[in-house]
Every structure is written in C-alpha cells, then in structure tokens.
Backbone as CSV, one residue per row, in Angstrom:
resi,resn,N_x,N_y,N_z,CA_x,CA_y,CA_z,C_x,C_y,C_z
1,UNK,-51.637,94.130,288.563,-51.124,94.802,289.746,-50.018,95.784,289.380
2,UNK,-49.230,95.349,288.113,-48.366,96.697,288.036,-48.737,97.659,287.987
3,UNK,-50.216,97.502,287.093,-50.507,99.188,286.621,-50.595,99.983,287.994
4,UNK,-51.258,99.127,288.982,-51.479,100.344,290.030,-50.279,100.588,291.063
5,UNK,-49.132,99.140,291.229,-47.964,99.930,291.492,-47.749,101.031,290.927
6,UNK,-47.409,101.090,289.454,-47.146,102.109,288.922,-47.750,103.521,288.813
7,UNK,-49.303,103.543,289.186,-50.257,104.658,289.304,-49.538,105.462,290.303
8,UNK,-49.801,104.567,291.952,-48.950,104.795,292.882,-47.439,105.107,292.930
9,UNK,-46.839,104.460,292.242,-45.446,105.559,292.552,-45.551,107.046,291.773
10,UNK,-46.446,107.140,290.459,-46.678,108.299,289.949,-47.291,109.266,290.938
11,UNK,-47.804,108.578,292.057,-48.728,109.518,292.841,-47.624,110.288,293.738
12,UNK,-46.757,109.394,294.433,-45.609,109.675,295.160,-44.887,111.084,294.079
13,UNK,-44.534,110.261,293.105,-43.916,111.662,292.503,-44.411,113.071,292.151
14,UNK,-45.677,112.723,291.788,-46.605,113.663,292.015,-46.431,115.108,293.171
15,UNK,-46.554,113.930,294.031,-46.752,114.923,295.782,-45.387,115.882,295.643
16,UNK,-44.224,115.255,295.353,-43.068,115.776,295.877,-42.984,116.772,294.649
17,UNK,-43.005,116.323,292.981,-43.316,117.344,292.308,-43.760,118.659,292.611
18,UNK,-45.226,118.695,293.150,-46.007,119.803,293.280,-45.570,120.436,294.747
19,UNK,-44.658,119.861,295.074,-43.938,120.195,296.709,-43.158,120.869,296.200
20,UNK,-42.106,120.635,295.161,-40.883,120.985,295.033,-41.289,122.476,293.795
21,UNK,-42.416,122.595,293.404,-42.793,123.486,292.395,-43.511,124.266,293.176
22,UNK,-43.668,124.169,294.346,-44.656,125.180,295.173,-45.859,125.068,294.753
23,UNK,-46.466,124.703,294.035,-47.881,124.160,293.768,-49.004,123.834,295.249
24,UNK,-48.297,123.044,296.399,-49.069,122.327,297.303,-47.664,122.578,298.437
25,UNK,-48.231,123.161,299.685,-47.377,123.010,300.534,-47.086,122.307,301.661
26,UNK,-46.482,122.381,302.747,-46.193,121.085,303.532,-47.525,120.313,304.264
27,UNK,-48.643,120.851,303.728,-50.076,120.518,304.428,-50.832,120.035,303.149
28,UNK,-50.251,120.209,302.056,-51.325,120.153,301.095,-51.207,118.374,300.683
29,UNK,-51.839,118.435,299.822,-52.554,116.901,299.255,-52.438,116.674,297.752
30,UNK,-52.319,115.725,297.790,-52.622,114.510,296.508,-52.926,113.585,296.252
31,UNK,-54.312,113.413,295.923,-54.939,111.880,295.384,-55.161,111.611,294.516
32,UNK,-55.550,110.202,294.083,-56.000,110.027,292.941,-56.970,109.022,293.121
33,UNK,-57.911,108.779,291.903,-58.822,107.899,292.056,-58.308,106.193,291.939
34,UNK,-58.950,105.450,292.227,-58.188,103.594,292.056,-58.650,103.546,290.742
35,UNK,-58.048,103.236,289.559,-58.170,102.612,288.730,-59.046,101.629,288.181
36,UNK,-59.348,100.869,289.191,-60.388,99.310,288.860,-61.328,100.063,289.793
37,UNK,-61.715,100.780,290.670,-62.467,101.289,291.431,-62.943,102.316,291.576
38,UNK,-64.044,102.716,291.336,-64.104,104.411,291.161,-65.231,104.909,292.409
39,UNK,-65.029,104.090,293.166,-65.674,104.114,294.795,-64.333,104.446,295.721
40,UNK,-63.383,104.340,295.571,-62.138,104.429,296.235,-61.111,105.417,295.347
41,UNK,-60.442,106.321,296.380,-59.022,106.677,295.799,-57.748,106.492,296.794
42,UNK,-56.711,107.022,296.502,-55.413,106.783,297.237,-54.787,108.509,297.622
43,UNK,-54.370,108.145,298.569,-53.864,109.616,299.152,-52.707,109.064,300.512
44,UNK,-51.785,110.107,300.316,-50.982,109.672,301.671,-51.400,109.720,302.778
45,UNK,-50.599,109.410,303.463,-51.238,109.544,305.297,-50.462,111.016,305.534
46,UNK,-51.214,111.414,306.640,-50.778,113.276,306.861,-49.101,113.377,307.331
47,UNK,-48.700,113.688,305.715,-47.028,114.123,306.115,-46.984,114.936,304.835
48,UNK,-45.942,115.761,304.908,-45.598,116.895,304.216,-45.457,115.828,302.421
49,UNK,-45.656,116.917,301.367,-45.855,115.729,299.983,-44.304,115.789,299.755
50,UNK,-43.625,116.499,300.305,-41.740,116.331,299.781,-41.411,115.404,300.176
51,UNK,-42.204,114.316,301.344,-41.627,113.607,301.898,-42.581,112.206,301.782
52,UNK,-43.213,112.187,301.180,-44.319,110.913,300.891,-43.508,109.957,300.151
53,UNK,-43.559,108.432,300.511,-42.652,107.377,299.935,-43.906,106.452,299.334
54,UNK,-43.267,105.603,299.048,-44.393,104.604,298.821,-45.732,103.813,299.692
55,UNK,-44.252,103.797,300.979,-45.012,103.206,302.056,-46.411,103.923,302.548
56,UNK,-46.500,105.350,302.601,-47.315,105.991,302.965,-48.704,106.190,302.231
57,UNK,-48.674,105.824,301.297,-49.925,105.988,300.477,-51.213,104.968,301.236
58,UNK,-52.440,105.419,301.050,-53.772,104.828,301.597,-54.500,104.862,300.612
59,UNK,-55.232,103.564,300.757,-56.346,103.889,300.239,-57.592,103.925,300.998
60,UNK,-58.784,104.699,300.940,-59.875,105.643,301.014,-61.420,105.280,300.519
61,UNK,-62.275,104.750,300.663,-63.681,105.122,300.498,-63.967,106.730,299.424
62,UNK,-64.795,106.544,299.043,-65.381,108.121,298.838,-65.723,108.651,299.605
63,UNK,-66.181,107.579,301.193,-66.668,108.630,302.176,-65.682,108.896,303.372
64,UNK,-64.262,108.402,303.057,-63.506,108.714,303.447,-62.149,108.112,304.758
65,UNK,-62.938,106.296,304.208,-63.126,105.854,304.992,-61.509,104.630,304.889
66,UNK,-60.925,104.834,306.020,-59.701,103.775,305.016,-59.898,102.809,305.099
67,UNK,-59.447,102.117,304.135,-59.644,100.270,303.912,-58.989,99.888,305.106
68,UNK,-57.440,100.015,305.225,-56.527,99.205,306.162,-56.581,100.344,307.607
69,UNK,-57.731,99.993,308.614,-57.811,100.306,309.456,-56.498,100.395,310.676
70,UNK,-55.824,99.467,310.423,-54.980,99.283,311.431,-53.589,100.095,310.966
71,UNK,-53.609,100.187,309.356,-52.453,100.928,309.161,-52.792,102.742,309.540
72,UNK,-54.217,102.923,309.261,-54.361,104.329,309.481,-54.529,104.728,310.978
73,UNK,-54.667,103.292,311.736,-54.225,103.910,313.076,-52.988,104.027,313.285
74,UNK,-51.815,103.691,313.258,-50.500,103.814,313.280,-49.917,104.938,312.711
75,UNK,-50.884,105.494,311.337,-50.300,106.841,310.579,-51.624,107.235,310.254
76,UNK,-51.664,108.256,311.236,-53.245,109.058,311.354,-53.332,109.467,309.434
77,UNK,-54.239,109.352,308.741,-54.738,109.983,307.149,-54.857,111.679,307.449
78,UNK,-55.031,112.505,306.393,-55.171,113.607,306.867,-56.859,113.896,307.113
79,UNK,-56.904,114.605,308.117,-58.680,115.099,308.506,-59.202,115.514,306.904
80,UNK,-58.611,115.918,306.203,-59.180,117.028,304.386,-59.366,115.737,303.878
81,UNK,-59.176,114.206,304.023,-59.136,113.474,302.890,-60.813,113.178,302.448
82,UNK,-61.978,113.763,303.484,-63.022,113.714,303.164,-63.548,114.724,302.284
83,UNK,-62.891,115.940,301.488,-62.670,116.798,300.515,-62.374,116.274,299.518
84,UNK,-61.447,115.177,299.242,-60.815,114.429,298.065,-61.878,113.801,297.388
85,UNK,-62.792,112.641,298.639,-63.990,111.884,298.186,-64.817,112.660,297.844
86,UNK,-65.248,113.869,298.386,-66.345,114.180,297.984,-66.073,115.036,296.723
87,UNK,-65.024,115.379,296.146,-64.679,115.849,294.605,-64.746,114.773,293.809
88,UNK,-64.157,113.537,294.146,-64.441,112.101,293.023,-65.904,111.869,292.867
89,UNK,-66.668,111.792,294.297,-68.143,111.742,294.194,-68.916,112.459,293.161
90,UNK,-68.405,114.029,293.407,-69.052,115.142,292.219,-68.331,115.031,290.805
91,UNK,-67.135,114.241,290.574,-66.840,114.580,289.135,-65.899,112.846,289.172
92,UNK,-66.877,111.715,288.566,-66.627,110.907,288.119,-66.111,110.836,286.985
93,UNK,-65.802,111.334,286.375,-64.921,111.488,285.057,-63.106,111.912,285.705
94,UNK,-62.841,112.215,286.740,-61.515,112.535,287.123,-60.897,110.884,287.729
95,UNK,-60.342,110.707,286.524,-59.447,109.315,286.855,-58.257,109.429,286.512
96,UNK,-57.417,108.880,286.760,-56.229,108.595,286.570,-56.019,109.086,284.398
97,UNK,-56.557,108.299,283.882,-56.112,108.612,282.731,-56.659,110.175,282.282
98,UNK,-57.570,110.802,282.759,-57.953,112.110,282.417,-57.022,112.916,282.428
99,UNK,-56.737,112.566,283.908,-55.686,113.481,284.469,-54.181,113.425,283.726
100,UNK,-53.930,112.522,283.331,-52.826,112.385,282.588,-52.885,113.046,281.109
101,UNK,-54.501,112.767,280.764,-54.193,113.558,279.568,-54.495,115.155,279.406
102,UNK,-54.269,115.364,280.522,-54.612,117.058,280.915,-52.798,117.256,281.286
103,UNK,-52.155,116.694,281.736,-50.741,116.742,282.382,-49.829,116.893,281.274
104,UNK,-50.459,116.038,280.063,-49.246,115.844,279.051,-49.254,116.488,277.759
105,UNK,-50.262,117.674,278.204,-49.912,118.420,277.099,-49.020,119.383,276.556
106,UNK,-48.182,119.528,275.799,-46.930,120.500,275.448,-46.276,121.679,276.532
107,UNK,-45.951,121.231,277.584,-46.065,122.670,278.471,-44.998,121.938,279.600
108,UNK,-44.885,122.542,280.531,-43.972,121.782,281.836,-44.895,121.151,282.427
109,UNK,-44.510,120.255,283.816,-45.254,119.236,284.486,-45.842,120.484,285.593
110,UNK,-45.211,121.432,285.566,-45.719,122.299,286.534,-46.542,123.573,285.823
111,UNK,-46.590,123.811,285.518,-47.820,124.832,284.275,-48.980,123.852,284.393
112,UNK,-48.770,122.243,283.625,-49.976,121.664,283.569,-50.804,120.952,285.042
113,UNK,-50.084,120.725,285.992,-50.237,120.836,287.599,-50.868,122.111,287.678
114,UNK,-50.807,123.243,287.548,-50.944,124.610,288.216,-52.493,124.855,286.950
115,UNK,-52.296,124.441,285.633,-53.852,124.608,284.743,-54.517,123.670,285.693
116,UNK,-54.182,122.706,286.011,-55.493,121.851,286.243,-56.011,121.943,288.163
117,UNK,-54.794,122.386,288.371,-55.593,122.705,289.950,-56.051,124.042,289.777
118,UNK,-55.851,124.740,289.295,-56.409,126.068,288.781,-57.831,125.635,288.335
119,UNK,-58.264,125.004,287.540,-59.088,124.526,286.933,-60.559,123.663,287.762
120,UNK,-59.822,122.669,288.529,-60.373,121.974,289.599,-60.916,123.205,290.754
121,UNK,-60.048,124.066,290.997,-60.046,124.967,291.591,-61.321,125.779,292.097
122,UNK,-61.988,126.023,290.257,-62.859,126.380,289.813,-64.056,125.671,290.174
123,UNK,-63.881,124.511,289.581,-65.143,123.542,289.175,-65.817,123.732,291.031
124,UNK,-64.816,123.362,291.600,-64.950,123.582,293.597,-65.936,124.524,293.914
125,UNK,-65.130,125.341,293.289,-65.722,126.580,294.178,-67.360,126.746,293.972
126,UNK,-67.718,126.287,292.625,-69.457,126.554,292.706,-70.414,124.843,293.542
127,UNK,-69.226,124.313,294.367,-69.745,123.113,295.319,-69.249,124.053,296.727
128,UNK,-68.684,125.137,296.663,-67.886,125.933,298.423,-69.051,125.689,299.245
129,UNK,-69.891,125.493,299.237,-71.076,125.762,300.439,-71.078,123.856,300.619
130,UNK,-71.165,122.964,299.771,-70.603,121.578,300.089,-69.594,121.296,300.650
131,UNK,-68.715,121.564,300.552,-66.564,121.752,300.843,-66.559,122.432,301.903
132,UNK,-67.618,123.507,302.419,-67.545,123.750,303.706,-67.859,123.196,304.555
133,UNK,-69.610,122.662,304.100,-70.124,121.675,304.665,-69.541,120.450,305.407
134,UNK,-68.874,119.878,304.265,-68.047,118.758,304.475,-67.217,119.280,305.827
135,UNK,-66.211,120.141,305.587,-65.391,120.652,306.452,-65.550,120.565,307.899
136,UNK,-66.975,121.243,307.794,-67.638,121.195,309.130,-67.618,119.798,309.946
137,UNK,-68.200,118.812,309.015,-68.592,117.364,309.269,-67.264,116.738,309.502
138,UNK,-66.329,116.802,308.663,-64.923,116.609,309.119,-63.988,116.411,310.403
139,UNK,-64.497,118.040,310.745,-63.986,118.174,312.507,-65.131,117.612,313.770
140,UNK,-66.336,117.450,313.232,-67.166,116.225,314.077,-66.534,115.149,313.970
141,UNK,-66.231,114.599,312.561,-66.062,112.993,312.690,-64.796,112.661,313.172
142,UNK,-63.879,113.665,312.612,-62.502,113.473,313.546,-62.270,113.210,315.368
143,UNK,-62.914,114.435,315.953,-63.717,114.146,317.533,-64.197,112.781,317.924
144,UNK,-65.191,112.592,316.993,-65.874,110.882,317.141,-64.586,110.351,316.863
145,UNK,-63.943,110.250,315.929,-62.965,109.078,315.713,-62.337,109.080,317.072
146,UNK,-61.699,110.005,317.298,-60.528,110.390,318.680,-61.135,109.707,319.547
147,UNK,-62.548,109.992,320.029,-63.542,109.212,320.517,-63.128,107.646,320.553
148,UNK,-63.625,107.099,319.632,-63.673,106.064,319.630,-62.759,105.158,319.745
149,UNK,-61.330,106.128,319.522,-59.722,105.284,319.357,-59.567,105.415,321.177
150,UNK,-59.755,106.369,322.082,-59.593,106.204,323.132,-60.479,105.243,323.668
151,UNK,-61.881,104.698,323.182,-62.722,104.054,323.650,-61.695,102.259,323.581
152,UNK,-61.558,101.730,322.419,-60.926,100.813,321.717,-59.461,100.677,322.777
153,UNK,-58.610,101.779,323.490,-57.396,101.456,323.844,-57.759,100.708,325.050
C-alpha cells in the first residue's frame, strides 16, 4: 500500500507542478494509471491542479467509471476523465514507471512534463476522430448521469 500512497501523492505533486509551470491550466488534468491495475487509473475530482490535495484524487475504470460512487457524487470527477481511459485503453505501455522514466531524464521536471505531453500530444492526435468521438459521448453520458442523479434524489 505504500507504493501507491506514494504514486498518489506524486500525482498530487504532479498536478500542482504542471499548474505552477503553466504546462496544464486551471481546467486541465492529471492521471495516472493504478499500478497493480491496468484496467483503472487515478485522477482528481474537477478542481483546478494548483489546488488538488490528497483527499481529492479518484479512482476510475477505463471506461470512466468511478469506483467510490458516493464519493464522486459529493465531488462531481471531471466530464474529460473519459479521454484519460480511453488513452490508457490505446497505449498500455503508459504506467506509472514509463512515465517516470521519461521524467527523469537530465533536463528540468518541466522540459520533461512539456517532452512528454508534447509527445502524448502527438501519439493523440492520429486517434482525434476517437477523442472527438469520445467527447461527443461524454456530453451524452454526462446528461444521462444528471439524469439519473435527479432520478435517485
């Protein structure tokens, strides 16, 4: 269990990192994949990344789905976190240790943040007609959800 405390607070620092480097702005995101799980990743619930603590982190389905239902009703996830899954889905090789060894090479934490979303960036863009797709499906399922949370009150 430490390791993934510890994944997780790296993730936290992460967010505020790439907050504080302009990398990702008060809307943007950071996940990562679970460690023992490569069906699931972790991402905060929708708040600015300068301000993500520990408490806020979720974990996620690939299809986007949160484990702790009752916490993601209390702190809505962001609508994009079905963008996150469906990049782990297409590139199972992006885990936690990849990513680290793409981060730690001779350079600042923000150069190697900015190569690899630069990079990711890339790999995306020849899935854009998926990522839109998704997008689309996104603001349906969000509706249904809204749906269904007023149905449930």
């Amino acid at each position: 269990m430490a390791k993934l405390d510890d994944l997780l607070e790296e993730l936290v620092t992460a967010n505020r990192i790439l907050a504080s480097q302009g990398i990702v702005d008060s809307f943007g995101h950071v996940s990562i994949r679970h460690p023992d799980n490569p069906k699931r990743y972790f991402l905060s619930r929708a708040r600015a990344p300068e301000r993500v603590e520990i408490g806020d982190i979720m974990e996620f389905t690939l299809e986007g789905d949160p484990i702790d239902k009752k916490k993601a009703k209390k702190f809505p996830p962001y609508t994009e976190r079905f963008i996150h899954g469906a990049i782990y889905e297409l590139r199972p090789d992006l885990t936690p240790e990849y990513l680290k060894k793409e981060w730690n090479r001779p350079k600042s934490a923000a150069e190697g943040a900015k190569e690899v979303v630069a990079r990711l960036r890339e790999e995306v863009r020849g899935h854009r007609l998926y990522v839109e797709y998704l997008g689309r499906q996104m603001n349906e399922l969000d509706k249904t959800a809204k749906q269904h949370n007023k149905e449930e009150e």
